[in-house]
C-alpha positions in Angstrom: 207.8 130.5 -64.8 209.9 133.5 -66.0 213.7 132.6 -65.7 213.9 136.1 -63.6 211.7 134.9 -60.9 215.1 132.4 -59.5 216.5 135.8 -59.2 214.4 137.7 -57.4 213.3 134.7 -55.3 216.9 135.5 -53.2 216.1 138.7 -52.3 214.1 138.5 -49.2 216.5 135.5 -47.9 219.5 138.1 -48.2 217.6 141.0 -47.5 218.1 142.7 -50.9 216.3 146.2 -52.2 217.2 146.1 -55.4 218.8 143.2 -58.5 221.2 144.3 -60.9 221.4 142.8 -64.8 223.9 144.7 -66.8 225.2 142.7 -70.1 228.8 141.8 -69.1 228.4 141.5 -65.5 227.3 139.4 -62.9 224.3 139.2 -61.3 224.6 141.5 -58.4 221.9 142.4 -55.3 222.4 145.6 -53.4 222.3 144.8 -49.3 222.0 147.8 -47.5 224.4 149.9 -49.1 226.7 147.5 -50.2 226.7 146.0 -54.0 227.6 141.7 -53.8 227.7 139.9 -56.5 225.3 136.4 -56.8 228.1 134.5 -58.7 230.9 135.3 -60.9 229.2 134.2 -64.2 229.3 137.0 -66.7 225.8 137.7 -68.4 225.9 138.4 -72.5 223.8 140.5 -74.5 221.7 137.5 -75.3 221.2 136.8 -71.1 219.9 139.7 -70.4 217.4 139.8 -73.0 216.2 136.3 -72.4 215.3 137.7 -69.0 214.2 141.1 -69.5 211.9 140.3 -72.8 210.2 137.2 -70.9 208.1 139.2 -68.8 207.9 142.4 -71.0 204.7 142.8 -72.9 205.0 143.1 -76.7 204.1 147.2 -76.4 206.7 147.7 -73.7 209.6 145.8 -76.2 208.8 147.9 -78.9 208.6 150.9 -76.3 212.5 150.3 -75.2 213.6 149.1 -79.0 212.5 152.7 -79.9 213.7 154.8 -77.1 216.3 152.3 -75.2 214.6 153.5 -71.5 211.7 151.9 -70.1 209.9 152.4 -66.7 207.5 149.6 -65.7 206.6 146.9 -62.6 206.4 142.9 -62.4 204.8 140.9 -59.8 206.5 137.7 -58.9 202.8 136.3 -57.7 202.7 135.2 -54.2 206.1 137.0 -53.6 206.3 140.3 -53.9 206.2 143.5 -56.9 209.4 144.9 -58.2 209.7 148.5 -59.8 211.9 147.9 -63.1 214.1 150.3 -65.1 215.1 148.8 -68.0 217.7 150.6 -70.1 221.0 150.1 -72.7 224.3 151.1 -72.2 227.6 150.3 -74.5 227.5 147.0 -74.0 224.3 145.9 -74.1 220.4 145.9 -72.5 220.5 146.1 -68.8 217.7 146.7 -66.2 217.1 147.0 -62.5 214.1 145.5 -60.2 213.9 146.7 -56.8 211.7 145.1 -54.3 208.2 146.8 -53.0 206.8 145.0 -50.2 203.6 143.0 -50.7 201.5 145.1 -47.9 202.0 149.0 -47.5 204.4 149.8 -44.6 202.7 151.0 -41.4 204.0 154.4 -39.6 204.3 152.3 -36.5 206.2 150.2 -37.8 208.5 152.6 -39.5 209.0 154.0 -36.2 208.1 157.4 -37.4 207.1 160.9 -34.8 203.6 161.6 -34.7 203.4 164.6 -36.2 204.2 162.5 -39.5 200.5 161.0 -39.0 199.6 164.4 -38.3 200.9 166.1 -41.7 199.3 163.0 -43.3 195.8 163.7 -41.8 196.2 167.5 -43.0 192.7 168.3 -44.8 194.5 170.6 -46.9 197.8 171.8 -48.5 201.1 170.6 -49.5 203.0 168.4 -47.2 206.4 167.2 -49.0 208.5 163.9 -48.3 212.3 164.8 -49.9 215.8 162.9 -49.9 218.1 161.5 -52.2 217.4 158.7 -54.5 216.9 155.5 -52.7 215.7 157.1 -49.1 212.9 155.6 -48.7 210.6 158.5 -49.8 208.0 156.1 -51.6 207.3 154.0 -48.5 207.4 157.1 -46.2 204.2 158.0 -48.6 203.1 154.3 -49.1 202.5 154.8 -45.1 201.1 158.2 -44.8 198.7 156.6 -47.2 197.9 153.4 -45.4 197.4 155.3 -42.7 194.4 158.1 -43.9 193.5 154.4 -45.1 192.8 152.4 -42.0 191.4 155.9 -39.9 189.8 158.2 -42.6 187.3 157.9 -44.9 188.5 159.8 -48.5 189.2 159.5 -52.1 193.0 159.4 -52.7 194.4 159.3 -55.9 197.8 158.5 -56.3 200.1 159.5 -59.9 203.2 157.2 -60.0 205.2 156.1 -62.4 206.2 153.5 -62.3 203.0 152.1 -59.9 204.8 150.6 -56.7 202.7 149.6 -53.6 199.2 149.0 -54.4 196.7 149.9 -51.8 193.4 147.9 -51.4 190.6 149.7 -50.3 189.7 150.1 -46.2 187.9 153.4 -45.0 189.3 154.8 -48.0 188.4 155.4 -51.8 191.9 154.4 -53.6 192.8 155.5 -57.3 196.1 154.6 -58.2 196.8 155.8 -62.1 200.7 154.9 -63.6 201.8 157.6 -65.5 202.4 156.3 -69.4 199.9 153.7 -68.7 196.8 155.1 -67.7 197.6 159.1 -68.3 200.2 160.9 -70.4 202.0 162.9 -67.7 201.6 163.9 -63.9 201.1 167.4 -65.2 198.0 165.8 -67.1 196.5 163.6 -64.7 196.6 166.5 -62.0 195.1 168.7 -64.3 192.2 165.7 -64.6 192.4 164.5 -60.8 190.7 168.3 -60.0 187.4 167.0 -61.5 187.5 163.6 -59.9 186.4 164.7 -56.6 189.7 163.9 -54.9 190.4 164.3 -50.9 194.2 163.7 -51.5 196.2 163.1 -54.3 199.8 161.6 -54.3 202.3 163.0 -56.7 205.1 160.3 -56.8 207.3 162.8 -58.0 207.0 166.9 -58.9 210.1 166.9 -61.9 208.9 170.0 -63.7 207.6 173.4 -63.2 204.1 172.1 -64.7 203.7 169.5 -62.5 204.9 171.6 -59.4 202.7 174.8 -60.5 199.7 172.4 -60.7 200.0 170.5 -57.6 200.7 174.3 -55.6 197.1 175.0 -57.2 195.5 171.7 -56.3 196.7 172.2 -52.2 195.7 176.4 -52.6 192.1 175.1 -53.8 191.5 173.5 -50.5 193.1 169.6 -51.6 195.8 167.7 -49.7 198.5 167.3 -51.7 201.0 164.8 -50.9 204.3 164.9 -53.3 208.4 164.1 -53.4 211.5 166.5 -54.4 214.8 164.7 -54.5 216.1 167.6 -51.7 218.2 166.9 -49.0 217.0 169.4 -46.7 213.7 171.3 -45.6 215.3 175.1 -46.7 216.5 173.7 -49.3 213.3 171.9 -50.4 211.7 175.7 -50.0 214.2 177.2 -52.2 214.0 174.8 -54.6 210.4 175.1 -55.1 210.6 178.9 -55.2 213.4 178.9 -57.5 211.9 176.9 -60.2 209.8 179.6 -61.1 210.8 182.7 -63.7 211.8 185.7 -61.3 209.5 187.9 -62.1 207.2 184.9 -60.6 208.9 184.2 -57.8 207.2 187.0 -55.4 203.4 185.3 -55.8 204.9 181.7 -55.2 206.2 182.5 -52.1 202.7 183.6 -51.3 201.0 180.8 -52.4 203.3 178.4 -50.8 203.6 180.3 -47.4 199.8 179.6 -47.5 200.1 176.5 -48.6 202.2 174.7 -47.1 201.8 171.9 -44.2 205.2 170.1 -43.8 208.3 168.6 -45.1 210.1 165.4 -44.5 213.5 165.1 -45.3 215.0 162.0 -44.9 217.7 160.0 -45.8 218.4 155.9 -44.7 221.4 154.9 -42.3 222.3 151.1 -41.7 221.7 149.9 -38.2 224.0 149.4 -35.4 222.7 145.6 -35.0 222.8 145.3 -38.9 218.9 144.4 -38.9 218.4 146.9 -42.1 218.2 150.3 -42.1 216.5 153.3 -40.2 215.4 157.0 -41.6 216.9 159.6 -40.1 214.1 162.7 -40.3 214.1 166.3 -40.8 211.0 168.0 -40.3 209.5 170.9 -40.6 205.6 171.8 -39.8 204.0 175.1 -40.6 203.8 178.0 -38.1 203.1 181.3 -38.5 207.5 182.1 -38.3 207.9 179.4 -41.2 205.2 180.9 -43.1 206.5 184.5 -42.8 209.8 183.2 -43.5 208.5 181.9 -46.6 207.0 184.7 -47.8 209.3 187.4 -47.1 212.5 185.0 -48.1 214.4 184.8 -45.5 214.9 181.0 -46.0 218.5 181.1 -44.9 216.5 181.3 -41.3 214.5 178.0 -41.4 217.0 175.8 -39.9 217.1 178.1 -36.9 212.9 178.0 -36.9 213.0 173.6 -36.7 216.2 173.6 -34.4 213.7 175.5 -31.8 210.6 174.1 -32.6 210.1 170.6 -31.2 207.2 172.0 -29.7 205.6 171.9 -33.0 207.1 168.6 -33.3 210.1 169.7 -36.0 213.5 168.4 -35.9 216.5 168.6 -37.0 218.2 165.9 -39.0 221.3 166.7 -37.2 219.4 166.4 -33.9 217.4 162.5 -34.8 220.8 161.5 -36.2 222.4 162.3 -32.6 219.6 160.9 -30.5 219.8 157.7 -33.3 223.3 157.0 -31.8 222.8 158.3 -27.8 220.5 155.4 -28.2 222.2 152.9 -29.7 220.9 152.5 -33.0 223.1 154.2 -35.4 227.1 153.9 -35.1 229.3 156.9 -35.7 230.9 155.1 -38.1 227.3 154.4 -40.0 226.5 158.1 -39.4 229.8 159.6 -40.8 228.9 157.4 -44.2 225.5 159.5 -44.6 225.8 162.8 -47.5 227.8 165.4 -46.1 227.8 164.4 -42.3 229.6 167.4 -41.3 226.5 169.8 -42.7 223.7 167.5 -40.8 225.2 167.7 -37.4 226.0 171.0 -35.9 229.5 171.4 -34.4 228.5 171.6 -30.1 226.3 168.1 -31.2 229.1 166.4 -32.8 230.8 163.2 -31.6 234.4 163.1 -32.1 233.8 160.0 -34.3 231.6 162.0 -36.6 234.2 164.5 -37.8 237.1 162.8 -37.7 
């Protein structure tokens, strides 16, 4: 048995996300938002490669030898699967494992609005799940997913890299591809995904103008296109899109993506008042005829105004979850205050005095 499996065995009992090896360090787990150390035992060069080569296969060494970054997955069998960055830094190799449940997260269980199942069920066009790193945007996806899985009956490909939750299939026809292991790039396996009768296709992540050109494409053609943007924010998320684009671009894109867009979900992940985990708090935006002409003519800067009054369409505001999180009990002011920019999420007349003090 690999030496790392001691490891990760502890993170379920101390309800860990992700392990830490960095050469002249402990080993530390990441609770919540919190680092803790395992021990005080310092780990050397020599450690951390002992651990990290073990499991590596002899490509993936000579893979981070050459280029000092690698992206992969292990599965501790009968445990659980861990997406792993391994990298080096001044002192030495280092790598991180973060924990991806054995069996994709339900939307019930996340707790999630309806309209989430909605956007998911979308025949066509782009719906967008957004947030900083470590918010949860894979198993917000992971879910949608399961979901079109236990109630429709398509073929979803997913592009990931690395690959995280693996789907069996139910009603559905699943194709999950990792991008450096079974395509080049997401930018080429969308341009491939187009002639392999798709329903839905996943993009784990849009990074470049290619990818994000492409998968615009894929959801005008009549595909639902599910993807991520590490935005913090629905307008933002819109403007970010737009402004990837040359200017003299910019005017068709807005087109397109007035068109073709469903939804966004932004989200980001707030400890619990009862300290059982964490719970998203959710922006979201659907697409209505106002959002859509915003979009096009850009008047962005009026979006937030458009969700804040459109429950009936099932939007929200983060501001506004985040306040009904802690009328109920869930979240702490304290908790809430600790989220990115607190003051920016919660409009003034909804504040708590805690939450701006």
């Amino acid at each position: 048995m690999p030496q790392i499996d001691d490891i990760l065995s502890h993170m379920k009992d101390i309800d860990a996300s992700d392990v830490h090896l960095a050469t002249g360090s402990p080993v530390t787990y990441r609770i919540y938002n919190d680092l803790v150390r395992a021990n005080e035992r310092i780990l050397s060069k020599r450690d951390v490669e002992l651990l990290i080569y073990e499991f590596l296969q002899d490509e993936q060494i000579k893979v981070f030898e050459q280029t000092s970054d690698l992206d992969t997955s292990y599965t501790y069998p009968g445990f659980a699967r861990f997406r792993v960055n391994v990298f080096r830094d001044q002192r030495g190799p280092g790598a991180v494992f973060r924990i991806i449940p054995e069996q994709p997260p339900t939307l019930a269980k996340l707790q999630f609005p309806a309209v989430v199942a909605r956007l998911a069920e979308n025949p066509r066009g782009l719906t967008l799940v957004t947030g900083p790193t470590n918010s949860g945007k894979t198993t917000t996806l992971a879910a949608m997913i399961n979901h079109l899985n236990e109630t429709q009956s398509k073929h979803i490909i997913t592009l990931e890299d690395p690959l995280e939750f693996v789907h069996e299939n139910k009603e559905c026809l699943i194709t999950q591809r990792q991008v450096g292991v079974h395509t080049r790039s997401f930018a080429a396996a969308l341009r491939a995904c187009l002639r392999e009768d798709p329903n839905v296709i996943m993009v784990g992540e849009m990074r470049d103008l290619e990818t994000i050109h492409l998968a615009l494409t894929a959801a005008e053609l009549g595909l639902s296109v599910l993807g991520t943007l590490h935005t913090r924010s629905a307008a933002q998320t819109v403007t970010r899109l737009i402004d990837a684009f040359p200017y003299e671009q910019q005017p068709q894109i807005r087109v397109m993506l007035s068109e073709s867009l469903r939804g966004i979900i932004s989200q980001q992940l707030v400890r619990r008042a009862d300290g059982n985990g964490r719970v998203a708090v959710l922006e979201i935006l659907t697409s209505t005829p106002a959002i859509a002409h915003m979009i096009r003519e850009n008047k962005t800067q009026q979006i937030n105004t458009a969700i804040q009054t459109g429950r009936r369409d099932g939007m929200q505001l983060m501001a506004q979850h985040l306040q009904q999180l802690i009328e109920a009990g869930v979240v702490s002011p304290d908790a809430a205050a600790g989220m990115d920019n607190p003051k920016s999420l919660v409009a003034d007349e909804q504040l708590k005095p805690e939450l701006v003090s």
